[in-house]
MDAnalysis code that builds the backbone (N, CA, C; Angstrom):
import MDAnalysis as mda
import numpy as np

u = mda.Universe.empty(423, n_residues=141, atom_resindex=np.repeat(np.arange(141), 3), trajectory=True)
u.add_TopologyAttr("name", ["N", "CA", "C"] * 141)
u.add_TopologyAttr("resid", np.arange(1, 142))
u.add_TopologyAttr("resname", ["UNK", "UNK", "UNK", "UNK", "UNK", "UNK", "UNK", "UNK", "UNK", "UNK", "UNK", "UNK", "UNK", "UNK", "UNK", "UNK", "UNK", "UNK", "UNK", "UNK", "UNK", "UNK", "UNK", "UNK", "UNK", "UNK", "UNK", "UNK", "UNK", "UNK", "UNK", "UNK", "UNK", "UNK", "UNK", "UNK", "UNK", "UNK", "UNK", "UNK", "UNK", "UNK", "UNK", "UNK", "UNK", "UNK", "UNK", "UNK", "UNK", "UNK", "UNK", "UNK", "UNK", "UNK", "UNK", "UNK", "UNK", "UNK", "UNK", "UNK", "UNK", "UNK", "UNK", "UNK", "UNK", "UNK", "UNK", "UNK", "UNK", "UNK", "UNK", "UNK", "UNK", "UNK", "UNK", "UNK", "UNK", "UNK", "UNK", "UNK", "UNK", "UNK", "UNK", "UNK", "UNK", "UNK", "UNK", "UNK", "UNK", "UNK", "UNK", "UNK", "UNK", "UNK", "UNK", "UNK", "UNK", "UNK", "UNK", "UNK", "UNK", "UNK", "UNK", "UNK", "UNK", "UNK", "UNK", "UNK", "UNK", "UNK", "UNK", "UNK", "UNK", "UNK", "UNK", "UNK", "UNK", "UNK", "UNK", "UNK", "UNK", "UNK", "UNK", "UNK", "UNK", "UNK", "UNK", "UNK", "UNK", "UNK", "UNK", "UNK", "UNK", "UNK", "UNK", "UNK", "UNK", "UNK", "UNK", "UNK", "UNK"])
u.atoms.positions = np.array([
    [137.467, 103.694, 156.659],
    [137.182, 102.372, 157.144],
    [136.473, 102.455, 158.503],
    [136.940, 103.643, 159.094],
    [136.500, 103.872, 160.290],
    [135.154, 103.943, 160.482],
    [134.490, 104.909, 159.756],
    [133.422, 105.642, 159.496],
    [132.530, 104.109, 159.211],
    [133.263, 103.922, 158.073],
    [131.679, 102.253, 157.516],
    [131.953, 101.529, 158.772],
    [132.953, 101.360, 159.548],
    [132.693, 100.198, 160.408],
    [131.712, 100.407, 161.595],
    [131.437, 101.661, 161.739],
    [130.714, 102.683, 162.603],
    [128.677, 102.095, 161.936],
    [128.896, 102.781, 160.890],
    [127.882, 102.572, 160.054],
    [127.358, 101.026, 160.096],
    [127.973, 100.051, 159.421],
    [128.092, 98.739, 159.448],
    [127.430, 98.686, 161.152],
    [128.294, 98.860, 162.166],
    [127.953, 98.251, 163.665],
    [126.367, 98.306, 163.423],
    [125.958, 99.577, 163.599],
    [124.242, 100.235, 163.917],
    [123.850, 99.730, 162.945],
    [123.551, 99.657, 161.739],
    [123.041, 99.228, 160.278],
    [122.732, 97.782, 160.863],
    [123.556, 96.714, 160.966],
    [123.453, 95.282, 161.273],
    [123.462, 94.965, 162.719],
    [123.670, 95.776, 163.868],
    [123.309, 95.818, 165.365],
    [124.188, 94.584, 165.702],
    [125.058, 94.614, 165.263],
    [126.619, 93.330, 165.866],
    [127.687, 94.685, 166.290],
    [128.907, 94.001, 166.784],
    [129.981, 94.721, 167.218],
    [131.063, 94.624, 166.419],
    [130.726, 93.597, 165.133],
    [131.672, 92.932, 164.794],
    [131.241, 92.546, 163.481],
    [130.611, 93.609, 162.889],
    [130.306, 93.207, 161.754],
    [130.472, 92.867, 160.392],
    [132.362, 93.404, 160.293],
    [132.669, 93.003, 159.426],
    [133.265, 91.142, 159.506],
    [132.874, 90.902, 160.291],
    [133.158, 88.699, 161.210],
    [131.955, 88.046, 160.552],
    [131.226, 88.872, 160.203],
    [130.026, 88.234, 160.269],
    [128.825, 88.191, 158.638],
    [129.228, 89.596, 157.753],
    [128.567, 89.875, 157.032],
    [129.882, 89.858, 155.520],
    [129.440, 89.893, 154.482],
    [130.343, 90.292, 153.228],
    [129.900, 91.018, 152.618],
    [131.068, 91.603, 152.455],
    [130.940, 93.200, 152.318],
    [131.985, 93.109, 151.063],
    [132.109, 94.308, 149.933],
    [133.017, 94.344, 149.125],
    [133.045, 95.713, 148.851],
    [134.029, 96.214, 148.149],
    [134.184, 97.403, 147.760],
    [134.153, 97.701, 146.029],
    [134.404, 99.410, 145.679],
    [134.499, 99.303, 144.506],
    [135.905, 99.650, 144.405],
    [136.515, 100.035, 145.046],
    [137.476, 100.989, 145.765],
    [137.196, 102.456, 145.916],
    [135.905, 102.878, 146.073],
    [135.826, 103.953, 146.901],
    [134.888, 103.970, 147.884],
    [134.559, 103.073, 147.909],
    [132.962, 103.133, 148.537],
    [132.942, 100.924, 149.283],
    [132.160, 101.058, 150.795],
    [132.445, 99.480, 151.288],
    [130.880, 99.303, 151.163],
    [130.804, 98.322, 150.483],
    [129.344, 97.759, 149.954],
    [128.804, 96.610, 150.435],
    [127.618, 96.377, 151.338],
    [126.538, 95.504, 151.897],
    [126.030, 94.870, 150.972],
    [126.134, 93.088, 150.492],
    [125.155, 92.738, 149.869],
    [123.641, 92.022, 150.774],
    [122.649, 92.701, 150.770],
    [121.541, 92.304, 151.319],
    [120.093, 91.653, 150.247],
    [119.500, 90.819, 151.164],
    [118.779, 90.239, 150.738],
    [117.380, 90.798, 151.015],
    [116.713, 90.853, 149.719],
    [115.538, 91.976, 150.062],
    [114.166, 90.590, 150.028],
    [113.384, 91.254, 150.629],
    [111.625, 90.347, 151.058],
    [111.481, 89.820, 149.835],
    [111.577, 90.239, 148.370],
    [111.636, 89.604, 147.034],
    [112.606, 88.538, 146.746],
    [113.433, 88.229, 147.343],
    [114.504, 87.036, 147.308],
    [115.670, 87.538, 146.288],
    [115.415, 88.511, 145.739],
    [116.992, 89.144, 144.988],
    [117.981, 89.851, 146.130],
    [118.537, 90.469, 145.650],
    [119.863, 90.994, 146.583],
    [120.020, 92.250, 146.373],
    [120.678, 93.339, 146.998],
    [120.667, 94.087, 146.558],
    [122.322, 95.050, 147.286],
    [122.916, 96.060, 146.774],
    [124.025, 96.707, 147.108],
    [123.810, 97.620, 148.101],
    [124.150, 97.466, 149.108],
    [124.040, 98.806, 149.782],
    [125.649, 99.801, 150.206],
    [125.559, 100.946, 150.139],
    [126.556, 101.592, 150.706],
    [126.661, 101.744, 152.283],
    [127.480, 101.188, 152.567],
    [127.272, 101.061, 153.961],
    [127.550, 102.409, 155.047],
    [128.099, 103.452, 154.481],
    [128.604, 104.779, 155.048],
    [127.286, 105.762, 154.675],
    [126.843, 105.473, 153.546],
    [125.654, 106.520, 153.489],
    [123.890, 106.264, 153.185],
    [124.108, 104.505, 153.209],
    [122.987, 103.762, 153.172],
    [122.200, 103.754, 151.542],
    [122.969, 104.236, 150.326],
    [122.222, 104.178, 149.420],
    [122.700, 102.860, 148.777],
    [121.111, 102.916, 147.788],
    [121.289, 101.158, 147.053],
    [122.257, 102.019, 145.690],
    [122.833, 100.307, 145.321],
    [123.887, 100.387, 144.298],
    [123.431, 100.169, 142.818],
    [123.406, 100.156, 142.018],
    [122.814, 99.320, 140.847],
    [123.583, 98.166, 140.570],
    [123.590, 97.304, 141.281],
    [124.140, 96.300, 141.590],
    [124.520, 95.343, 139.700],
    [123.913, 95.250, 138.933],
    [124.367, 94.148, 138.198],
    [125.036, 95.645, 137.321],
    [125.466, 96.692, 137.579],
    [126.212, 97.825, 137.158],
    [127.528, 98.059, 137.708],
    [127.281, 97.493, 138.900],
    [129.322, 97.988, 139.980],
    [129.217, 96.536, 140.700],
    [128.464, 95.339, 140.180],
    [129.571, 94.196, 140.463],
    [130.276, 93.579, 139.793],
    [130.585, 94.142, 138.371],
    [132.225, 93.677, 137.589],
    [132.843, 94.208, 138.166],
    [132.909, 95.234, 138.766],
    [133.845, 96.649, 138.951],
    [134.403, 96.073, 140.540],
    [134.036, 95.264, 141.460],
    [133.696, 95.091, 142.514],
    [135.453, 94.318, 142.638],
    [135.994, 94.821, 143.725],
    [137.535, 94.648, 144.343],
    [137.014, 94.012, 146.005],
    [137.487, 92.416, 146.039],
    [137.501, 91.736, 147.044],
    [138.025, 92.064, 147.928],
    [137.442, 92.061, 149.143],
    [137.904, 92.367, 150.446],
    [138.040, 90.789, 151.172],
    [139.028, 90.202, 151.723],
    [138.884, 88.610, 152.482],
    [139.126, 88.508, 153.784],
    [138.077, 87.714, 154.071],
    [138.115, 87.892, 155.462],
    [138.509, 86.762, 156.178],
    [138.745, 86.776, 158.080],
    [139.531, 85.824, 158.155],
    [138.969, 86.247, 159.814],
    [138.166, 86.071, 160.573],
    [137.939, 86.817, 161.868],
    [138.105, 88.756, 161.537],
    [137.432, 88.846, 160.496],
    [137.894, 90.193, 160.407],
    [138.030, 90.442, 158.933],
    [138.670, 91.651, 158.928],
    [139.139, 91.856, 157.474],
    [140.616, 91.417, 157.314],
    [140.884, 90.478, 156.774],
    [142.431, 90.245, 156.762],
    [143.221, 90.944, 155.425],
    [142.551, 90.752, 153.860],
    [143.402, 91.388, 152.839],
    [142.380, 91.886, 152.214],
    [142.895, 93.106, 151.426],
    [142.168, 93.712, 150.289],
    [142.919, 93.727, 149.106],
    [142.227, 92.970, 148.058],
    [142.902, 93.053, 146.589],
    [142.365, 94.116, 145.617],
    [142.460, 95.404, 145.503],
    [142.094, 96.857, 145.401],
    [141.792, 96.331, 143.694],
    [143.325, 95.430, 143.146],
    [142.616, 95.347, 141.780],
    [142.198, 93.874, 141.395],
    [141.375, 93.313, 142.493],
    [141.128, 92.009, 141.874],
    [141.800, 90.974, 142.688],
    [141.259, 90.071, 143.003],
    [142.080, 88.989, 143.392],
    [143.055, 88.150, 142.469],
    [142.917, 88.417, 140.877],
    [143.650, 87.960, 139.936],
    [144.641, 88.505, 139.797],
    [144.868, 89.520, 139.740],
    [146.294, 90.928, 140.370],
    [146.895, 90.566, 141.397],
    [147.891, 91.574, 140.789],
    [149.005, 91.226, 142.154],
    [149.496, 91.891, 143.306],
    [148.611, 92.805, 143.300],
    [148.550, 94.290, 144.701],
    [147.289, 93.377, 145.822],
    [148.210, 93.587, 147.064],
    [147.146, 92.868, 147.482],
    [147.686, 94.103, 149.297],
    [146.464, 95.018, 149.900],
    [146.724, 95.528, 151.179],
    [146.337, 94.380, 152.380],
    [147.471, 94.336, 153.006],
    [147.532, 93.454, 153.743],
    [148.060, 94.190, 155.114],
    [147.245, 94.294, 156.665],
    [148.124, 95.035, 157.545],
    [149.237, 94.292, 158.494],
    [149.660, 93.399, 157.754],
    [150.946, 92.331, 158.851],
    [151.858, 92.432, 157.737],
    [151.629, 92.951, 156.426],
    [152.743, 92.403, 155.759],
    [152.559, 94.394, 154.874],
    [154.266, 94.706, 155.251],
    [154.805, 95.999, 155.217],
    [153.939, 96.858, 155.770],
    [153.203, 96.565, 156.884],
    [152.585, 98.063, 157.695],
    [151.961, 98.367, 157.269],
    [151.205, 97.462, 156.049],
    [149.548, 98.114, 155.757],
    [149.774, 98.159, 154.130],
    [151.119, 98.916, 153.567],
    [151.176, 99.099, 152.440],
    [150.662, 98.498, 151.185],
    [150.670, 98.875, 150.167],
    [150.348, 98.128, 149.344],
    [151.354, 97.646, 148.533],
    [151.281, 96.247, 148.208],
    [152.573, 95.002, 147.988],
    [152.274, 94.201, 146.940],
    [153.417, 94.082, 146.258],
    [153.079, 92.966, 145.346],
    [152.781, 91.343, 146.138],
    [152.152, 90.910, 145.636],
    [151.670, 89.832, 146.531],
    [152.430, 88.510, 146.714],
    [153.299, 88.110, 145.277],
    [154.067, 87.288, 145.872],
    [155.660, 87.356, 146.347],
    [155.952, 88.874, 145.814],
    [157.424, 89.170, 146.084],
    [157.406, 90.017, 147.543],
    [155.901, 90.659, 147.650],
    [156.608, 91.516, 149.295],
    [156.873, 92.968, 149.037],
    [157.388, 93.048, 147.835],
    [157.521, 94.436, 147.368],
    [156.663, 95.486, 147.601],
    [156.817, 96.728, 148.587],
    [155.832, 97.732, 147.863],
    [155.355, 97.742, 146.778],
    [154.559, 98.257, 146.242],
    [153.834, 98.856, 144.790],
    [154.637, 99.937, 144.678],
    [154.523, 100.958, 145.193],
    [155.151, 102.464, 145.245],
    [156.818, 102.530, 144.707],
    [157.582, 101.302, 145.500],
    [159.095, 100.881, 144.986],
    [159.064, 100.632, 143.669],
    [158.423, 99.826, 143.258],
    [158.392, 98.930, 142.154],
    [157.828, 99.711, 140.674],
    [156.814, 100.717, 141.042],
    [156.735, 102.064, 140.666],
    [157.491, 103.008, 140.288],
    [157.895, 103.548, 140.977],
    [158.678, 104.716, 140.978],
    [159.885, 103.939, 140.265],
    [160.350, 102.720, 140.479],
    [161.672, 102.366, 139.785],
    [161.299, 102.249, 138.258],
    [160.198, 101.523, 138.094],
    [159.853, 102.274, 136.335],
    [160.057, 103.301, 136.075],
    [159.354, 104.213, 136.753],
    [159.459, 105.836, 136.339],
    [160.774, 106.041, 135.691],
    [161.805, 105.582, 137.157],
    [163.051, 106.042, 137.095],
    [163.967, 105.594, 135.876],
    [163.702, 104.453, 135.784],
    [164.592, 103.544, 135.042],
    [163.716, 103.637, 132.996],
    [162.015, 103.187, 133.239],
    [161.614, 102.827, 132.104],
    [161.688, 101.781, 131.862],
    [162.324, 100.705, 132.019],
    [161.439, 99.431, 131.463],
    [161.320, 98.127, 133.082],
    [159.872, 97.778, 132.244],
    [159.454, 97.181, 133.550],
    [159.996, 95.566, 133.798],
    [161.158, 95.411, 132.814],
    [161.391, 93.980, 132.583],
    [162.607, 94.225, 133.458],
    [163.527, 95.077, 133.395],
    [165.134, 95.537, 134.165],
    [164.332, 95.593, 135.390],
    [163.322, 96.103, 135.936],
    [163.190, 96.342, 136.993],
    [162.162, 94.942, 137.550],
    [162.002, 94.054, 137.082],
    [161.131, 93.133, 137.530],
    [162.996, 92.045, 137.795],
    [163.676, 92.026, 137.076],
    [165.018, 91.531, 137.015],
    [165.743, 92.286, 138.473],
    [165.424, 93.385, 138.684],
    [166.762, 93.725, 139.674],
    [165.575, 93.340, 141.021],
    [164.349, 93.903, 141.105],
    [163.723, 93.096, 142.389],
    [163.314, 91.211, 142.210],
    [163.890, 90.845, 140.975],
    [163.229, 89.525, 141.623],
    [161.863, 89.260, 141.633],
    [160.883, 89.803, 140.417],
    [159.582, 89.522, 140.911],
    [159.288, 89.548, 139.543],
    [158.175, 89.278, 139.197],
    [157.898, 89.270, 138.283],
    [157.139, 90.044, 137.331],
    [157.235, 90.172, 135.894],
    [156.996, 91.285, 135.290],
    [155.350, 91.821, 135.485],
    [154.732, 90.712, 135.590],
    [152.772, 91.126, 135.682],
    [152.943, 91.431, 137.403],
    [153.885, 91.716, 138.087],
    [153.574, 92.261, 139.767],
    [154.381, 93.826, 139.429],
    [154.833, 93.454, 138.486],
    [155.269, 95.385, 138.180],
    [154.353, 96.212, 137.762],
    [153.872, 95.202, 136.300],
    [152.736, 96.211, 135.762],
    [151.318, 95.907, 136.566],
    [150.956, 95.688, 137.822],
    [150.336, 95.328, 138.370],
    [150.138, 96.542, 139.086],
    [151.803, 96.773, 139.677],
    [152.007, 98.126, 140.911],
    [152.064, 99.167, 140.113],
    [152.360, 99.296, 138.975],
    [152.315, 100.703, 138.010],
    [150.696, 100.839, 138.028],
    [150.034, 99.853, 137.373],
    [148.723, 100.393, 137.374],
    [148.103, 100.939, 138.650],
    [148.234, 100.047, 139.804],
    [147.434, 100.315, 140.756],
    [148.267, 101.845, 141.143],
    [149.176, 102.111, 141.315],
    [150.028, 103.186, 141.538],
    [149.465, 104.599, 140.261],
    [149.158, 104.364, 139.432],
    [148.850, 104.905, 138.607],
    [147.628, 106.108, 138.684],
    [146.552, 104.040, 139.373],
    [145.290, 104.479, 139.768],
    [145.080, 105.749, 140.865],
    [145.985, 105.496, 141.922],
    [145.977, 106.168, 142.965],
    [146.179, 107.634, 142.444],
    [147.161, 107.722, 141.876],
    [147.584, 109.019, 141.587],
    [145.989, 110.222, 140.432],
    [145.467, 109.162, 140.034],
    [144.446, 110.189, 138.812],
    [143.664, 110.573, 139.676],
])
């Protein structure tokens, strides 16, 4: 994050450029949409400056929201229920309406096996389990 915000500054010549510009990710990579002299748009990588094939990695494309800044990242979607947030559990990644780590909520599948007992003993609901299994999943391949 460090690195693109570095990139981002000089690239767009603000101090503050993620306040100012929208930016999205795929989740590996923080992506510039710019507007080219032809009036289309186009993807840029903002850490290593290459174009994206844009109508190729914007299904794929995981919202970043901003708020004076970057306030949340929804890694799988804003329709999902993992949402990184740095005021709420220290950055972690959380189910979004219970609070839960992902990683807890995770690993207690592992442990246990079904995601309905364990959506029952935290209180949350079953699509924020299989939500944190996947994204937990993701991380791990």
């Amino acid at each position: 994050m460090r690195e693109a915000h570095v990139a981002a500054k000089a690239k767009l010549g603000t101090d503050h450029p993620f306040c100012v510009h929208r930016f999205a990710t795929d989740g590996r990579a923080i992506l510039l949409q710019q507007a080219r002299a032809s009036g289309d748009t186009c993807l840029i990588n903002i850490t290593n400056d290459q174009s994206e094939f844009e109508r190729i990695v914007t299904p794929f494309l995981k919202e970043l929201e901003f708020d004076h800044g970057i306030t949340r990242w929804w890694p799988l979607g804003r329709e999902r229920a993992v949402v990184v947030d740095p005021v709420r559990n220290l950055g972690q990644p959380t189910a979004n309406l219970s609070g839960v780590p992902t990683r807890v909520l995770a690993r207690s599948v592992v442990a246990n096996g079904s995601i309905e007992s364990v959506a029952r003993w935290y209180e949350v609901t079953p699509e924020e389990v299989r939500d944190a299994v996947a994204f937990e999943q993701a991380l791990a391949a």
